[in-house]
C-alpha positions in Angstrom: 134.5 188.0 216.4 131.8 189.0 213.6 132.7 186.9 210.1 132.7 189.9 208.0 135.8 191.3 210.0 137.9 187.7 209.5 136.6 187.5 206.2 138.4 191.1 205.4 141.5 190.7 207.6 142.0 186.9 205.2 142.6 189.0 201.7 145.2 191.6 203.4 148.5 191.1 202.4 150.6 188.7 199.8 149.5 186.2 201.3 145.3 185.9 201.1 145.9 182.0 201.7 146.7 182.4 205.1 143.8 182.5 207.4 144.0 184.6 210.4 140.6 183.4 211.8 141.9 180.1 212.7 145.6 182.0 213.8 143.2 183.9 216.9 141.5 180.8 217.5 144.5 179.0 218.5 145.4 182.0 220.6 141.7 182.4 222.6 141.7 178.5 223.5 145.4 179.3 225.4 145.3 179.2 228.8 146.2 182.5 230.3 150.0 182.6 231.5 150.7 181.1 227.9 149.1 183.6 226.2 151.2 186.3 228.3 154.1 184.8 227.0 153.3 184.6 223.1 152.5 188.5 223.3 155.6 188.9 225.2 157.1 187.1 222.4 156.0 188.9 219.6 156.5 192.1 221.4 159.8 191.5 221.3 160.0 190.1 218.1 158.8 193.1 216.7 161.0 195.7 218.7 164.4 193.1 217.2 162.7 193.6 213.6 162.3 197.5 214.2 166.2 198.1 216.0 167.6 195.1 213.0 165.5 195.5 209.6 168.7 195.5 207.8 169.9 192.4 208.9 166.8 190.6 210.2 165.2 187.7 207.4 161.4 187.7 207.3 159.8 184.5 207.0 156.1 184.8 205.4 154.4 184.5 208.8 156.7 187.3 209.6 155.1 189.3 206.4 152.1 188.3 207.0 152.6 189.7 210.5 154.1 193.2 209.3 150.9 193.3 207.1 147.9 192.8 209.6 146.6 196.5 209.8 147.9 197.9 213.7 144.0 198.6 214.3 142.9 195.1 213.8 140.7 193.3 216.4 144.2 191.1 217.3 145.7 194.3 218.2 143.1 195.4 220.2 142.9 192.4 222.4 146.3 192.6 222.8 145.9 196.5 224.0 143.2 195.0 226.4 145.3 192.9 228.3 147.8 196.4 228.6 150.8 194.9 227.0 150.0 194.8 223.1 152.8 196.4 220.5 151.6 200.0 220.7 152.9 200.4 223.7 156.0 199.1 222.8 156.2 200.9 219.6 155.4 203.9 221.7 158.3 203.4 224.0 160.8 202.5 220.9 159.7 206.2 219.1 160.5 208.1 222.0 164.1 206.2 222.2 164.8 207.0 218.9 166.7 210.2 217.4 164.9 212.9 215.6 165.3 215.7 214.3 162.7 217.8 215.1 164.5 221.6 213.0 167.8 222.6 212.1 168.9 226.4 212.3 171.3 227.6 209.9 171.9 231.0 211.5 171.8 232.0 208.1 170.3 235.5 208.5 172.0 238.7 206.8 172.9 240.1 210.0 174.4 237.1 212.0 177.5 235.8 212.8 177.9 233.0 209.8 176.9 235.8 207.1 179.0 238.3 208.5 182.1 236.5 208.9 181.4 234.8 205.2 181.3 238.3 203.9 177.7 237.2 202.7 175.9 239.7 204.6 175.4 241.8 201.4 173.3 239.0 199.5 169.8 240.2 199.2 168.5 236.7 200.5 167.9 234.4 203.8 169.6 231.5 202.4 172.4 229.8 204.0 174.9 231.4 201.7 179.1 230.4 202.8 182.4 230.4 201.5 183.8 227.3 201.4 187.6 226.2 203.5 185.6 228.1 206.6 183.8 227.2 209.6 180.3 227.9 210.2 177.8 227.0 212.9 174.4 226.0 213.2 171.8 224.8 215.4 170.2 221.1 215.3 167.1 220.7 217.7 166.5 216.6 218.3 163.6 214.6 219.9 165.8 213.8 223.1 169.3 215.1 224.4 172.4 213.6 222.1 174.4 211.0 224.5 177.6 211.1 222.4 178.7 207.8 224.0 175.2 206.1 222.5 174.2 207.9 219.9 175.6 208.9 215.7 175.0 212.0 213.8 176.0 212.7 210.2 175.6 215.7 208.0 174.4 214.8 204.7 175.3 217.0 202.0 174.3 216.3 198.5 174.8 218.8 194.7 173.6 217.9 191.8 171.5 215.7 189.5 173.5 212.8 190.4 175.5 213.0 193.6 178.5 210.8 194.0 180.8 210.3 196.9 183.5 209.9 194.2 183.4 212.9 192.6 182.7 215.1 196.1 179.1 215.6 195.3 177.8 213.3 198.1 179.3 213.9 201.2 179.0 212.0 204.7 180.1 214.6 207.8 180.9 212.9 210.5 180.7 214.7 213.9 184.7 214.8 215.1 186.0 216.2 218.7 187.7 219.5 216.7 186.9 220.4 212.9 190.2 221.0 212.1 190.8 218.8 208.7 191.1 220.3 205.2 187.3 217.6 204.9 184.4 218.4 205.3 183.9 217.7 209.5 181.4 218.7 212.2 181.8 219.2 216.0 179.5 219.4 218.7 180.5 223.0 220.4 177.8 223.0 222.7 174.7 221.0 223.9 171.5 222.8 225.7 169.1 220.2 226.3 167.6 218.8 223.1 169.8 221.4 220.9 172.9 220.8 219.8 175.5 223.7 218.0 177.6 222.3 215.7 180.5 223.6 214.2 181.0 222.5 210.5 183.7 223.2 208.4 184.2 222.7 204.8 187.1 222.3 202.5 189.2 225.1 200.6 188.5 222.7 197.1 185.1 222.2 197.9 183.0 222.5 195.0 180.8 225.7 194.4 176.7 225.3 194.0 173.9 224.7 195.8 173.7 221.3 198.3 170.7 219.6 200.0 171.0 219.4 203.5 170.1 216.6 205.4 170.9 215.1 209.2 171.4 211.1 209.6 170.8 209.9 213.2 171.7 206.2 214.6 171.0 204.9 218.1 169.6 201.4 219.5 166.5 201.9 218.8 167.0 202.6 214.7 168.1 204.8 212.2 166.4 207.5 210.7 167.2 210.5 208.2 165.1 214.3 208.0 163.3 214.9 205.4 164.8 217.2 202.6 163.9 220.9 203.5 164.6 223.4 200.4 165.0 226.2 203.2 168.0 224.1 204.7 170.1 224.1 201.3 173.1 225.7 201.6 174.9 228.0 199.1 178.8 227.7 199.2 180.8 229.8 197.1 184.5 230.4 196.6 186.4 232.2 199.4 188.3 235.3 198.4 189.6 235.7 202.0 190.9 232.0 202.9 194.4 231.4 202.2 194.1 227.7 201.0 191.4 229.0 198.0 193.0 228.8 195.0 191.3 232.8 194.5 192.9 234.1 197.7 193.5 237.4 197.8 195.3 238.8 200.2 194.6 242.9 200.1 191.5 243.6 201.3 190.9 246.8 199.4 191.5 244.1 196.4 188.6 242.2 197.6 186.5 244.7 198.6 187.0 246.2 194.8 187.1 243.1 193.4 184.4 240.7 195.1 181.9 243.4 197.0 182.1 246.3 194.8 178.1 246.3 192.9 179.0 249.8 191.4 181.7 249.6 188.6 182.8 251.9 185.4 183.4 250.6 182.2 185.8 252.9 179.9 185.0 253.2 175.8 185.5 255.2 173.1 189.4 255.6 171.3 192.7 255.8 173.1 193.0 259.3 172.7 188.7 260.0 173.7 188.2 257.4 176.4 184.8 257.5 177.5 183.3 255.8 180.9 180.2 254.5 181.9 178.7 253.4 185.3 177.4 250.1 185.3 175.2 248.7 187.9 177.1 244.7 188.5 174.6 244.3 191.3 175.7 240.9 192.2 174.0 240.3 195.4 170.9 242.1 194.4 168.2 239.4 195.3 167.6 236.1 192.6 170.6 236.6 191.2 173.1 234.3 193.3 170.0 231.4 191.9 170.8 232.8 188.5 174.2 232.1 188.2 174.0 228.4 189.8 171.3 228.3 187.2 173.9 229.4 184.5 176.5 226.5 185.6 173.6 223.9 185.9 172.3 224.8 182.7 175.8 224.3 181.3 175.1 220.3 181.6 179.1 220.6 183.2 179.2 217.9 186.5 179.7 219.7 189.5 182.3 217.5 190.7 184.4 220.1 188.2 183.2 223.3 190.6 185.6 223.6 192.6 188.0 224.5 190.1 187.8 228.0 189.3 189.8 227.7 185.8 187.5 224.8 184.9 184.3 227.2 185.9 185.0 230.5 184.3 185.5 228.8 181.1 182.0 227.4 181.8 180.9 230.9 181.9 182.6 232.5 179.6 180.7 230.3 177.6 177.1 230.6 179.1 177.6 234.3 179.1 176.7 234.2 175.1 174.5 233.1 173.5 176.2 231.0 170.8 176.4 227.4 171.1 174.8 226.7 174.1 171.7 229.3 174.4 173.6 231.8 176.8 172.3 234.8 178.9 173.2 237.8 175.9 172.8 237.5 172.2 175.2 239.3 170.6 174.4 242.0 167.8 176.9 244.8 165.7 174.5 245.0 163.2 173.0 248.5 163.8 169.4 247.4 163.8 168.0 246.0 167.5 164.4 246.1 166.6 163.9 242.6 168.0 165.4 243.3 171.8 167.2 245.8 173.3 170.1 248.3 172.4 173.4 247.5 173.9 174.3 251.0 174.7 170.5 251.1 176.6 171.6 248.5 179.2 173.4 249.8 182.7 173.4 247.0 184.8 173.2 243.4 184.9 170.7 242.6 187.0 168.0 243.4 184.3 169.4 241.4 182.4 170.0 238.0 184.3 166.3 238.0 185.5 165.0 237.9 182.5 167.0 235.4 181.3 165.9 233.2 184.1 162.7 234.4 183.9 162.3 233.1 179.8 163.6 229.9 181.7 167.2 230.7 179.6 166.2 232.1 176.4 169.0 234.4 175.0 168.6 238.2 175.7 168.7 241.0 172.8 171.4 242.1 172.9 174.9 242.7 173.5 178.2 244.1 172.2 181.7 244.0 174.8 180.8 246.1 177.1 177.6 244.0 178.1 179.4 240.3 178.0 181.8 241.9 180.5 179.7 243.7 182.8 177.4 240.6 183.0 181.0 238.2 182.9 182.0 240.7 186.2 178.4 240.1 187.8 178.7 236.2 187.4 182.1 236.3 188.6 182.1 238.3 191.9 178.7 236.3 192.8 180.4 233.2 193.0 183.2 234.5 194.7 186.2 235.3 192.1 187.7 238.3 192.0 186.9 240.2 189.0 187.5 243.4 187.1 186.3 245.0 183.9 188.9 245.9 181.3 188.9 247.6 178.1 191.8 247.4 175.9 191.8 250.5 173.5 192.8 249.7 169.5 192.4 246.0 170.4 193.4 243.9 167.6 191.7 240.9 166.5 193.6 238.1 165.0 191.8 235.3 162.6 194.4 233.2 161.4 196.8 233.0 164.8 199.4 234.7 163.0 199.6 236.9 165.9 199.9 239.8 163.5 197.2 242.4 162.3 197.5 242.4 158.0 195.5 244.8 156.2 195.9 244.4 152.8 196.6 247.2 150.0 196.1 246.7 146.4 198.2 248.0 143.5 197.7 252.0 144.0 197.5 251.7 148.1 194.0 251.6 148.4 192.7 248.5 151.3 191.7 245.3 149.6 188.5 245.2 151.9 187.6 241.9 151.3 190.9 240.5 152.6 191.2 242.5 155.7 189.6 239.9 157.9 192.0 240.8 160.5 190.6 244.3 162.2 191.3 246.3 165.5 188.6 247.3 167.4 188.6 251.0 168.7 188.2 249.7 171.7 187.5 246.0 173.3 186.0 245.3 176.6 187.2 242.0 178.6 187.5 240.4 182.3 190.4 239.7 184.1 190.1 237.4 187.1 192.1 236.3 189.8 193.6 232.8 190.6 196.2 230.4 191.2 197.2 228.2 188.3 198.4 225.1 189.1 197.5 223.9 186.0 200.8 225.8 184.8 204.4 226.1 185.3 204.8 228.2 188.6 204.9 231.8 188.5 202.0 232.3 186.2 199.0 232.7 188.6 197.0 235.9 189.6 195.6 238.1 186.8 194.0 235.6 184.2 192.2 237.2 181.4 189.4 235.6 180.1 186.3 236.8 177.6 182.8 236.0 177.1 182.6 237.8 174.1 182.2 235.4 171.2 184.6 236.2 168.6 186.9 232.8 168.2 186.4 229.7 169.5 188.1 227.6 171.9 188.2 224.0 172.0 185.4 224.2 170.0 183.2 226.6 172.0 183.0 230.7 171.9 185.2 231.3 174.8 188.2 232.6 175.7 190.8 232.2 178.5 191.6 232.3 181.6 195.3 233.6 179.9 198.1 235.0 182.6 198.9 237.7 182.0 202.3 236.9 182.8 202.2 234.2 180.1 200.7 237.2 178.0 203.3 239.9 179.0 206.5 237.7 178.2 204.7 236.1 175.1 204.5 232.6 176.5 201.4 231.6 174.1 202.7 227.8 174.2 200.8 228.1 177.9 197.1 227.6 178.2 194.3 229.0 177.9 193.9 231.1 174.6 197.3 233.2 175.5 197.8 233.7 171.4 194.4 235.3 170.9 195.0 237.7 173.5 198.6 238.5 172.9 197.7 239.3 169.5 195.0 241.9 171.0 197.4 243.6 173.1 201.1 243.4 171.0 200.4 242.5 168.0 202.4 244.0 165.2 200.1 245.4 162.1 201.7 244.6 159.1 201.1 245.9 155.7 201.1 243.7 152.4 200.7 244.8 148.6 199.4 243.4 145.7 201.8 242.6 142.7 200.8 242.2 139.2 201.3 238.2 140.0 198.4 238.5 142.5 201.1 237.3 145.1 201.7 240.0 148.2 204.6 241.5 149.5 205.4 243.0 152.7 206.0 246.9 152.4 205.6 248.2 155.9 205.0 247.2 159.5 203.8 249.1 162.7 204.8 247.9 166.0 203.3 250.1 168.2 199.8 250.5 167.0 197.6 247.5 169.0 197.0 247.6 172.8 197.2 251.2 174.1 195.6 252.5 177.3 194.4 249.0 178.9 192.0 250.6 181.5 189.9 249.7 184.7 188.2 251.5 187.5 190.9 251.6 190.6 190.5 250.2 194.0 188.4 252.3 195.9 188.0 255.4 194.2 186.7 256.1 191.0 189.7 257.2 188.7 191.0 255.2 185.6 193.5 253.0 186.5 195.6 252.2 183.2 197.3 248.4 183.9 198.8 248.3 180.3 202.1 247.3 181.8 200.3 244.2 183.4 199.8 243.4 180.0 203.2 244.0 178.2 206.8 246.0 178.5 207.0 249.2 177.5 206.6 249.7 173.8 209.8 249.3 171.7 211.9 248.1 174.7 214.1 245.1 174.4 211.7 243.2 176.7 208.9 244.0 174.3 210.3 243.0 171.4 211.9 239.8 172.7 208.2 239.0 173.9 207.0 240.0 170.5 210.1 237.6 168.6 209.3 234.8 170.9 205.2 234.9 170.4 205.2 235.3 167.0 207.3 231.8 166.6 204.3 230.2 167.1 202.0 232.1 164.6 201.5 231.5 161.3 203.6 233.8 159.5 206.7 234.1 161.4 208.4 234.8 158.4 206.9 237.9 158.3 209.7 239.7 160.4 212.2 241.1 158.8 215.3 243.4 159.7 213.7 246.8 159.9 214.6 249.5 156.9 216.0 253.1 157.2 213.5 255.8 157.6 213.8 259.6 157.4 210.3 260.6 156.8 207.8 259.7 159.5 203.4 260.5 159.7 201.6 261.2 162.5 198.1 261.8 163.3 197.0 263.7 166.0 193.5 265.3 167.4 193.1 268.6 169.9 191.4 268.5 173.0 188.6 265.8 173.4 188.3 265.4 169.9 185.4 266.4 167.4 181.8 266.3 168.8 178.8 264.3 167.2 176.9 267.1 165.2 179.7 269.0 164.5 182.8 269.0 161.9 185.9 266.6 162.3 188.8 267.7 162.4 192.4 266.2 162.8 196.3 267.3 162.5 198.4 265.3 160.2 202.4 265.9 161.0 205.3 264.9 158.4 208.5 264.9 159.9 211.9 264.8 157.1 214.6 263.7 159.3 217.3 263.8 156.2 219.5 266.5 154.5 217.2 266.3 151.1 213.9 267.2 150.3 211.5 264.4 150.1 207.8 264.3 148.1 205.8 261.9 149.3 202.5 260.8 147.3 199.8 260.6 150.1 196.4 259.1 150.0 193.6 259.3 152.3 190.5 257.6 153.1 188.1 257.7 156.5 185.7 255.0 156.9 182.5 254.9 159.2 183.8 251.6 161.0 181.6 249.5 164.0 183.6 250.0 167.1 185.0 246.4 166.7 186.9 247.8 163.7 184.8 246.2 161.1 184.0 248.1 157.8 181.0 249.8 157.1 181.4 252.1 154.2 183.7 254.9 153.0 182.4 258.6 153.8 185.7 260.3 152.3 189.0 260.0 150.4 191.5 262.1 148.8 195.1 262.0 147.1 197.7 264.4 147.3 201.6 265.1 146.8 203.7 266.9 149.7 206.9 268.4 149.2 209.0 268.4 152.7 211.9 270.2 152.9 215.1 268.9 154.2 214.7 268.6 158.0 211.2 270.0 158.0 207.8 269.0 159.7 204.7 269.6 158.2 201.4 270.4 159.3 198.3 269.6 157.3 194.8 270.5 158.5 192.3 267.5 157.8 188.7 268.2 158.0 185.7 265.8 157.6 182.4 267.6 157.3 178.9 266.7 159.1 177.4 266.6 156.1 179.4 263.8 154.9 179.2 261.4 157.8 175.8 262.0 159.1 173.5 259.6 157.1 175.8 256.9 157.5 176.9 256.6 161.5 176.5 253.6 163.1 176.5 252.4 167.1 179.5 254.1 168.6 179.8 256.7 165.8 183.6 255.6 165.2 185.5 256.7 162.2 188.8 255.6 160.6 191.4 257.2 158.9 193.8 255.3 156.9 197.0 257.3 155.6 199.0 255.3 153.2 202.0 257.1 150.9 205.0 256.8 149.6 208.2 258.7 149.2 209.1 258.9 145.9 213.1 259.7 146.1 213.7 256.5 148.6 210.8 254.5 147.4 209.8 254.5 151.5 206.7 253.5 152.4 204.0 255.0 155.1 201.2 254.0 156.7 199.3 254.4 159.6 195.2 254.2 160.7 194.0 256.5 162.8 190.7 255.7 164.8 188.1 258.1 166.7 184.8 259.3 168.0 182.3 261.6 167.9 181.8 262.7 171.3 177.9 262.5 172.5 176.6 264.4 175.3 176.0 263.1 178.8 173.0 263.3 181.0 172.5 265.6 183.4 170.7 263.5 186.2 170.0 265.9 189.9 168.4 264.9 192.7 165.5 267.1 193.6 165.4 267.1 197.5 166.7 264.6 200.4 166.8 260.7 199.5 165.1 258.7 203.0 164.5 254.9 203.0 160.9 254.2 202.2 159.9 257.6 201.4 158.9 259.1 197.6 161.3 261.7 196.0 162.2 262.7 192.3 165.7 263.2 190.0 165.2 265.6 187.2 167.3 264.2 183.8 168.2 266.9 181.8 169.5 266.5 177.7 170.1 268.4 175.0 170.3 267.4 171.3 173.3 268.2 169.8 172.1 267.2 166.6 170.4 269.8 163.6 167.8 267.5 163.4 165.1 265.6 165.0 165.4 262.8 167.4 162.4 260.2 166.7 161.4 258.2 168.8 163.7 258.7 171.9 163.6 256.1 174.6 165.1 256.6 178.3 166.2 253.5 180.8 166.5 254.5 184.5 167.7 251.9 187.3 169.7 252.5 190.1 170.3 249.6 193.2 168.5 250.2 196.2 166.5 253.0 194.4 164.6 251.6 191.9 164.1 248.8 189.4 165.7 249.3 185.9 162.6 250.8 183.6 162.5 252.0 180.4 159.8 254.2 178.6 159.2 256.3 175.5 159.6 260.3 175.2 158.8 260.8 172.2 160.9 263.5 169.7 163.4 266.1 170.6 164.1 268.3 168.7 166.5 269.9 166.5 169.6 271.3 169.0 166.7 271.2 172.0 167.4 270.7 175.4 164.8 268.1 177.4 163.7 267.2 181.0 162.0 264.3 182.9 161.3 263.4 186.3 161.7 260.5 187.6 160.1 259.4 190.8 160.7 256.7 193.4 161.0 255.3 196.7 164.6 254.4 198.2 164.7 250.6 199.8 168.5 250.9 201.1 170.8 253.4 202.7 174.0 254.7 202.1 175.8 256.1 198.9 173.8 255.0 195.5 174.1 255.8 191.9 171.3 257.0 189.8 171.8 255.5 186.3 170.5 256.5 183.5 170.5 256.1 179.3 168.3 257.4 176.4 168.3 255.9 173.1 167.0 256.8 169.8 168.5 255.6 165.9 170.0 258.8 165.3 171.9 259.0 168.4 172.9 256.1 170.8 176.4 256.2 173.6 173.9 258.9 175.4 174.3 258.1 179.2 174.5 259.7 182.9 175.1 258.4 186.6 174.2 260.3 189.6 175.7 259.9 192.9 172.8 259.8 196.0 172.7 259.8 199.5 170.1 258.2 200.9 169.0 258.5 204.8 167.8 255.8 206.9 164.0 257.1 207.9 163.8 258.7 211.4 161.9 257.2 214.0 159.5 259.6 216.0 159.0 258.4 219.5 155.2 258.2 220.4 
């Protein structure tokens, strides 16, 4: 044997003290028989080491040994005679078990997606609902003997998996999965293949896990490798019976969980707008966004599998405050820096580029966009979820559970006090669940809010709240039930200034907050008004009882007194669909004298340009007047607010307010009432302009006209529409004064079936501007050659 190769072989290993020269010596001077039976020996030695690492103590020859290269002149010597380790190890690989694939089945048209309801995500991952079986395929080296060999499913979510917390889990393969664990069976065997039938449990935790399959036999243990196209996706499970989100109608769920096409309702009680918006939540990426939203939470996902515990998580990551959300929020008026909330029409947009920026806050958002992008999340994961809008929604900033507005001496509002305000309108989620968390009898219909206007436990969040909690004015029960009682019943009461600088209570309105609480219905597309969901009739002994018994708990409970006689009464009332941007206001004020004596009461108006969310922007009129009403007499006064008078100073929704506020001299009586509303803008015309076919080009036309007598600058439209095309925005240009406007817009269909064609435009002297077009489109016909 050449020196140069000893001299090498001596400085391998730990060990360089150890000579191997003089080890092969010894062995060459044995006679041959002995020399059989040392490489018998160490053959065997080295197939106990392989089938007993764990438990098997090296001594340092036995280092030494496992050190010495397999392609060393030793070990060819050894292969020379026929019977050197190779062979052995050769023999021990093919005894042991591998896994040579695994096959999820996890395509969008097979069995496991379909009976998941999963079949709609716009992916080839192995996306399931959890408490449900689902099968795949594991191909090994060699048939499984059951009675020899082990398998486990290894199943592992997040940073730092735990068997503890359910985040590390160990599947044993069991004759029937029938367990609420997670369990495997073997269903059927076809040589090397091997179905199995897994199920998981109805708590399981929501997210992404690593697959991985664990094999034991005689021969050795050994694990797959980690394949990122193995991970599986499981999600809450709307249709199993055990999940705390079961619901049991399926229209519900099909509304609810697989409706991407929803309508979101604006505007004033008495002018309630809609728009389409695109939730899209199994358009493709977007199931990895929302996973992405929970992990970038920094929540464990050992707390996933509860969904009160994870729609708090993101009703928080849906903002931006505290934590770097998905939306920024902006009211504003100026959006230079992002995007206009009235531009957006979908959610999908949205949640891409907020993973795209690696989660850097998007420009920006107002209600309407935290809740369709709160919906999107929502139904994703697998909770049923609605959009809601709750129409003269009050906003309460000391939980007294009352709206105050403030009046100086001679009536006027004491702006800087009214820090209380109700929005003309206030979009919202509600979300269904069991809450065992509470006293039973308070589960379903949880409302919860990603907008961030209070915080709760210390973060801008809000809910889940039952509604049942909410509707019998149980706010002692968790989560956030005062805030949103006071949004829906609160009473608005009306305080005065004295010469002291104290404030007395003069007046009180009890049915002016939470009117019209609307969402789209199950399957069609009609308004669907659940205010009763919310609380009893107004002025009903239910309502008032749940009023009393709220209002315990707030901060001014000493606020209600024993009601005073009236006989003179205000009204405000508007005709039709109410004035239209461009054009005059104009309103009916009715005063009712309900005695035997004539009354004069000293009235003063004022009408504010207000932000949709009630807040103040500036006056744009007032006036001050004395009626005489006869006995028994209602009056009719004309109120007109001029174009001229608003039009420089319109912001966002182009909401007004007008506050009434009087008294009646004879009875010292006091009256008061706010009355808020919009100016209507004009829709979008959006047509098709010939057949829609899968994969081939075609064209809508967009039609608008400016309602406005003056110029449009710098007008901007945003088209998307799912399985039409991706959202895109570009510039027109002007429009002018009263002119009406076309664009094409062309593109090529990926998916059939009934679409919507969305569309906004957007400009700062007009913004609310929006249209949705419904659109067949064909699958392509196949010519036979």
């Amino acid at each position: 044997m050449p020196a140069e190769t000893l001299r090498g072989r001596s400085a391998v290993g730990r060990f360089p003290s150890v000579t191997f020269g003089s080890w092969d010596s010894a062995e060459d001077n044995k006679e041959e028989p002995e020399e059989d039976s040392a490489e018998t020996g160490n053959a065997c030695l080295r197939w106990l080491r392989k089938v007993s690492s764990c438990c098997h103590r090296q001594n340092e020859d036995d280092i030494t040994d496992a050190l010495v290269p397999e392609t060393d002149d030793h070990d060819k010597e050894e292969e020379e005679h026929g019977e050197g380790p190779a062979t052995d190890e050769d023999e021990l690989e093919e005894l042991l078990l591998r896994v040579k694939s695994i096959d999820l089945m996890k395509s969008q048209s097979g069995a496991n997606r379909t009976a998941h309801h999963t079949n709609l995500y716009q992916s080839d991952d192995c996306v399931i609902r959890r408490g449900q079986t689902f099968h795949m395929w594991v191909t090994l080296s060699r048939p499984f003997d059951p009675s020899t060999d082990k398998l486990h499913l290894v199943l592992k979510t997040g940073p730092q998996p735990a068997v503890s917390r359910g985040t590390h889990i160990t599947m044993p393969l069991v004759e029937v999965a029938t367990d609420p664990l997670w369990e495997a069976a073997v269903v059927k065997q076809d040589g090397n293949r091997i179905n199995l039938s897994v199920k998981s449990p109805s708590t399981a935790a929501i997210g992404r896990y690593q697959l991985t399959v664990e094999t034991n036999c005689a021969s050795g243990r050994v694990v797959s490798a980690h394949d990122p196209a193995n991970d599986v996706y499981v999600l809450f499970n709307p249709w199993c019976k055990d999940d705390a989100v079961f619901m049991d109608s399926d229209d519900q769920r099909q509304e609810y969980v697989l409706n991407e096409i929803g309508l979101i309702y604006y505007g004033t009680e008495n002018q309630i707008g809609q728009r389409t918006w695109n939730y899209g939540q199994f358009d493709d990426g977007i199931l990895a966004v929302c996973l992405f939203l929970l992990e970038k939470s920094g929540t464990s996902p050992s707390g996933w599998g509860d969904p009160v515990n994870v729609v708090r998580v993101v009703s928080a990551m849906i903002n931006s405050r505290d934590d770097s959300g998905v939306v920024e929020g902006n009211w504003s008026g100026s959006y230079s820096s992002g995007t206009s909330p009235t531009v957006w029409s979908g959610s999908v947009e949205i949640l891409k580029e907020y993973y795209k920026s690696s989660g850097a806050p998007v420009k920006y958002g107002q209600c309407w966009v935290f809740a369709g992008v709160f919906t999107t999340v929502l139904r994703c994961l697998g909770i049923p979820s609605r959009t809601v809008t709750n129409f003269s929604s009050a906003h309460d900033t000391d939980v007294s559970l009352t709206t105050d507005i403030y009046l100086d001496e001679n009536m006027d509002p004491i702006h800087y006090l009214n820090t209380d305000s109700v929005w003309n309108f206030h979009v919202w989620n509600d979300c269904w669940m069991s809450r065992p968390d509470l006293p039973e009898g308070y589960g379903g219909w949880q409302t919860v809010d990603a907008t961030p206007q209070e915080t709760s436990q210390g973060t801008f969040r809000c809910g889940p709240a039952s509604l049942t909690a909410v509707r019998n004015g149980h706010v002692f029960l968790k989560h956030d039930s005062p805030f949103v009682f006071a949004e829906v019943n609160s009473d608005k009461i009306y305080w005065q200034k004295n010469a002291d600088q104290t404030f007395t209570q003069i007046y009180s309105e009890k049915k002016t907050v939470g009117h019209c609480i609307s969402t789209k219905a199950v399957g069609s597309e009609e308004r669907d008004d659940i205010t009763l969901l919310y609380k009893y009739p107004e002025g009903s002994e239910e309502e008032r009882i749940a009023v009393e018994t709220a209002c315990r708990y707030g901060s001014k409970a000493a606020a209600f007194s024993s009601p005073t006689a009236e006989d003179v009464s205000i009204d405000v009332t508007m005709d039709g669909e109410g004035p239209t941007m461009g054009q005059d206001a104009e309103l009916t004020i009715t005063l009712r004298n309900s005695s035997s004596e004539q009354r004069t009461v000293a009235l003063h108006s004022q009408v504010a340009v207000m932000y949709y969310t009630g807040v103040y922007r500036a006056t744009v009129g007032q006036d001050r007047m004395d009626v005489d009403i006869l006995p028994n007499e209602v009056k009719v006064l004309e109120w007109i607010l001029g174009y001229s008078s608003y039009r420089e100073q319109l912001v966002d929704q182009a909401a007004l307010m007008l506050t009434l506020s009087g008294r009646v001299r004879e009875t010292q009586q006091v009256l008061a009432t706010q009355y808020s509303f919009r100016l209507r803008t004009p829709d979008l015309v959006i047509k098709l302009m010939g057949k829609a076919v899968v994969g081939e080009k075609t064209a809508a036309q967009i039609t608008f006209t400016n309602p406005l007598p003056q110029v449009l600058e710098a007008v901007t439209f945003h088209v998307e529409g799912l399985g039409l095309l991706s959202a895109r925005k570009f510039t027109y240009g002007d429009i002018g004064s009263l002119a009406s406007v076309s664009v094409t817009e062309h593109f090529v269909p990926s998916l059939s079936g009934p679409r919507k064609l969305l569309a906004s435009l957007d400009c700062d002297q007009l913004t609310q501007v929006h249209g949705a077009a419904d659109i067949i489109v064909e699958e392509r016909s196949i010519v036979a050659v």
